[in-house]
Backbone as JSON, one array per atom type, in Angstrom:
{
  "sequence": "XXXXXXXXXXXXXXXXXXXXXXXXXXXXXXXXXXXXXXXXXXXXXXXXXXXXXXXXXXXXXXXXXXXXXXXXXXXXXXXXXXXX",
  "N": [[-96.49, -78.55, -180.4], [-95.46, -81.15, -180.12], [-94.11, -80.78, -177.48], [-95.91, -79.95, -175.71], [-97.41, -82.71, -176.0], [-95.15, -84.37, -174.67], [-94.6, -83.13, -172.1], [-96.83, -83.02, -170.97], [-97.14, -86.19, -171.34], [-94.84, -86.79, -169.27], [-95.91, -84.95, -166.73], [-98.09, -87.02, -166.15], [-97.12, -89.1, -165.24], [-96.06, -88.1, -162.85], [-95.91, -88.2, -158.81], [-98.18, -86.12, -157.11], [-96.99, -84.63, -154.68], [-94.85, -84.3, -155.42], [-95.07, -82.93, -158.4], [-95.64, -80.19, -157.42], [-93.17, -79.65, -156.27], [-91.32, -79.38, -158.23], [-92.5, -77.89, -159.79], [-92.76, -75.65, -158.45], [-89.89, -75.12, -158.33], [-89.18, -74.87, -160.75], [-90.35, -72.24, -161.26], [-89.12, -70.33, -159.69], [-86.47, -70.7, -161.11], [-87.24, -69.43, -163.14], [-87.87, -66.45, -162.15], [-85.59, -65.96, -161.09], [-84.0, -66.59, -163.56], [-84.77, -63.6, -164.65], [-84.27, -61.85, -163.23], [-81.39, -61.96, -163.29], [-81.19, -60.76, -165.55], [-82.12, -58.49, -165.72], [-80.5, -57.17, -163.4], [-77.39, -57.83, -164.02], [-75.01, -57.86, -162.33], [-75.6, -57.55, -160.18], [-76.24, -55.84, -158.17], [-78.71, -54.08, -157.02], [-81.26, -53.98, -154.16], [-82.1, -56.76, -152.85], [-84.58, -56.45, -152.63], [-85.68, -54.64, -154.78], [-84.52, -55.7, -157.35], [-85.75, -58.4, -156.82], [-88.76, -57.19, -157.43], [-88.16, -55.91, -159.8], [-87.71, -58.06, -161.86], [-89.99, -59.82, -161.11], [-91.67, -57.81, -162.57], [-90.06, -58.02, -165.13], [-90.71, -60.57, -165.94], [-93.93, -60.4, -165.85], [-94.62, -58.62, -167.66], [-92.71, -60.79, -169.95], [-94.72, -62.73, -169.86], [-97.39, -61.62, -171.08], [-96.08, -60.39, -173.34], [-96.36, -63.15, -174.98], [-98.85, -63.56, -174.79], [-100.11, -61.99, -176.19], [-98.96, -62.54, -178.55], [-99.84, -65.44, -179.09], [-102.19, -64.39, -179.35], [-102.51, -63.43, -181.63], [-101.87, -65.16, -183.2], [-104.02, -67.45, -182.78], [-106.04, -65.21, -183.98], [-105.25, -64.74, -186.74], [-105.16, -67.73, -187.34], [-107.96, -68.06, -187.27], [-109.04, -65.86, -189.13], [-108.31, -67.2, -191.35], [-109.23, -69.59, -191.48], [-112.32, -69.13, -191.76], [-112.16, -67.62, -194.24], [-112.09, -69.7, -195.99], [-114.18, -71.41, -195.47], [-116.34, -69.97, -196.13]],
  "CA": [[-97.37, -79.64, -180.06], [-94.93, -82.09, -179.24], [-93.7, -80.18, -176.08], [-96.92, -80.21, -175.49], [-97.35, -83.98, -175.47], [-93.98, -84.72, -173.64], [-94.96, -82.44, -170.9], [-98.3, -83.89, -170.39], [-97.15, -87.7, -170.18], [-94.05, -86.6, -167.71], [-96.66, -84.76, -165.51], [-99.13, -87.81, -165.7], [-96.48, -89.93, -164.31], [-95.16, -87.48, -161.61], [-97.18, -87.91, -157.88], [-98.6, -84.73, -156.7], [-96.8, -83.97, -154.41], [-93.38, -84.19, -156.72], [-95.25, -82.2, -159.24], [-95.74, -78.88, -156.87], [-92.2, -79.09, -155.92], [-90.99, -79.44, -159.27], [-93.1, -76.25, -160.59], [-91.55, -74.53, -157.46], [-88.51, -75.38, -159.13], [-89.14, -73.77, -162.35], [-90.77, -70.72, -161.29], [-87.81, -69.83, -159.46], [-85.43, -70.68, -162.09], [-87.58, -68.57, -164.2], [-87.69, -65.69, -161.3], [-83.68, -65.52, -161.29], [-83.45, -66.13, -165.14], [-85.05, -62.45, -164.87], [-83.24, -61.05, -162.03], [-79.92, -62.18, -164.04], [-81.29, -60.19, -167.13], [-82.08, -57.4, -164.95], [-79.52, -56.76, -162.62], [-76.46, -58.89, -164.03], [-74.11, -57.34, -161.43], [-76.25, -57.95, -158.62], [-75.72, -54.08, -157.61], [-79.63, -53.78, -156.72], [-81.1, -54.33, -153.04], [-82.74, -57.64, -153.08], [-86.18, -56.05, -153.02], [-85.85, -54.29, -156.04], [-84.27, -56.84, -157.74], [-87.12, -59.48, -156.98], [-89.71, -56.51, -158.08], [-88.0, -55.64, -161.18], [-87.43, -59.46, -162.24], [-91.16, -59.81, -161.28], [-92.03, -56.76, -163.56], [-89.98, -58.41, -166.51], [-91.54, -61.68, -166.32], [-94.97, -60.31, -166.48], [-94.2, -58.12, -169.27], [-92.67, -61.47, -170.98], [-95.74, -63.24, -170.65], [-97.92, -60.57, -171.7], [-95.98, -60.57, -174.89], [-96.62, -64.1, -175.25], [-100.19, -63.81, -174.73], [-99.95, -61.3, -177.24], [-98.55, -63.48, -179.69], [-100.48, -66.33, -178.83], [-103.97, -64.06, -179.58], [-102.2, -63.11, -182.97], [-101.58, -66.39, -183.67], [-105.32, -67.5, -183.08], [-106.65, -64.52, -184.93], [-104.93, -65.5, -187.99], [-106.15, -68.77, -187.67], [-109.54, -68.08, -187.35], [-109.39, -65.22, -190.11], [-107.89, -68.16, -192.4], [-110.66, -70.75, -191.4], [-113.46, -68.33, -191.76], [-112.26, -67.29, -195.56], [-111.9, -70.99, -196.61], [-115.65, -71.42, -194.9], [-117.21, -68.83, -196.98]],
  "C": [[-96.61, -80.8, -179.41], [-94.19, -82.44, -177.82], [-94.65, -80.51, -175.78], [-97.72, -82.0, -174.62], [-96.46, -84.79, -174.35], [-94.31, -84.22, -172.61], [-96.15, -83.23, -170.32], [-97.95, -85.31, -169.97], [-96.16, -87.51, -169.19], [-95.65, -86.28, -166.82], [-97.91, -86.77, -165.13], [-98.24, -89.15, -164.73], [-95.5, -89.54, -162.7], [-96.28, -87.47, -160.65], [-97.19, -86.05, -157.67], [-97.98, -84.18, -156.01], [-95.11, -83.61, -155.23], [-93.56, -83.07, -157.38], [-95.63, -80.91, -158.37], [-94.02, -78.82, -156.65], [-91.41, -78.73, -157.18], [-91.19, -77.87, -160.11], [-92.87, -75.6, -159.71], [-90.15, -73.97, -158.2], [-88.5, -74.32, -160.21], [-89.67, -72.81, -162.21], [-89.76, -70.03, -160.66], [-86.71, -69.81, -160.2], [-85.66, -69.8, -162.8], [-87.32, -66.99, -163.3], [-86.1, -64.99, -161.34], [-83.05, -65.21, -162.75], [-83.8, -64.33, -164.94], [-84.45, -61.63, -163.93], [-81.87, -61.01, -163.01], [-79.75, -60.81, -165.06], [-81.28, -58.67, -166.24], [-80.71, -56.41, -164.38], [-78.37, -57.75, -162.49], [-75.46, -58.73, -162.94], [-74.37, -57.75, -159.74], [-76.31, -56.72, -157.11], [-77.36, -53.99, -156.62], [-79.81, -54.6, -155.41], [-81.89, -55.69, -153.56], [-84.43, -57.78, -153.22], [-86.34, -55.4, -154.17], [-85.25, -55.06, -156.94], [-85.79, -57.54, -158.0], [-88.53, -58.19, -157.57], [-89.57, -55.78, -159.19], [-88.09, -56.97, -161.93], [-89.09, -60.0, -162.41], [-92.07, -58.93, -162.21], [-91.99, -57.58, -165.33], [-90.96, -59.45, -166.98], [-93.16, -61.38, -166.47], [-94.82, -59.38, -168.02], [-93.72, -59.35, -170.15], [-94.22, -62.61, -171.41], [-96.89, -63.05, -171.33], [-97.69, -60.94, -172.93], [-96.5, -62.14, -175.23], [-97.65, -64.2, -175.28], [-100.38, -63.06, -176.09], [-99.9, -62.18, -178.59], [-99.15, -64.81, -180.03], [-102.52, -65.49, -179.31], [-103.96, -63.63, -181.19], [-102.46, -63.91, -183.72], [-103.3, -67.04, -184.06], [-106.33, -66.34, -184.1], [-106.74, -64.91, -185.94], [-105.25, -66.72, -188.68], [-107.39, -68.94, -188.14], [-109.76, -66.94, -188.52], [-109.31, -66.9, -191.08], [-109.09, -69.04, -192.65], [-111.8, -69.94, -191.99], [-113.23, -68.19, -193.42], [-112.29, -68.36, -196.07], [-113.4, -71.51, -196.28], [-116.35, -71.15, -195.88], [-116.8, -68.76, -198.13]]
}
């Protein structure tokens, strides 16, 4: 939650067009973090590379969605038995 908050007042004080270049920024950082993990050597052509790296990162946020629908389940079982 408090990421959460911090994130939100940065963005409210960043102009627009700052804030696209910025999240350029970090999707590429994130893009390479997964290339790195991938292909630490850097052996692969640069197209397979960028379409394995693109592979991982949906697979990581997948899991995260994952974990994130777990997370709400649990919640809402919890609420629901304290309800009733």
């Amino acid at each position: 939650m408090r990421g959460s908050i911090a994130a939100n007042t940065r963005w409210s004080k960043t102009p627009a067009a700052e804030r696209r270049r910025q999240a350029d920024r970090g999707q590429n950082a994130l893009q390479e973090k997964f290339a790195a993990e991938i292909d630490p050597d850097n052996k692969l052509s640069s197209e397979d590379r960028a379409k394995l790296a693109a592979n991982a990162l949906r697979a990581h946020m997948q899991r995260l969605a994952l974990k994130s629908a777990k997370a709400r389940r649990t919640e809402t079982a919890y609420v629901m038995r304290d309800a009733g």
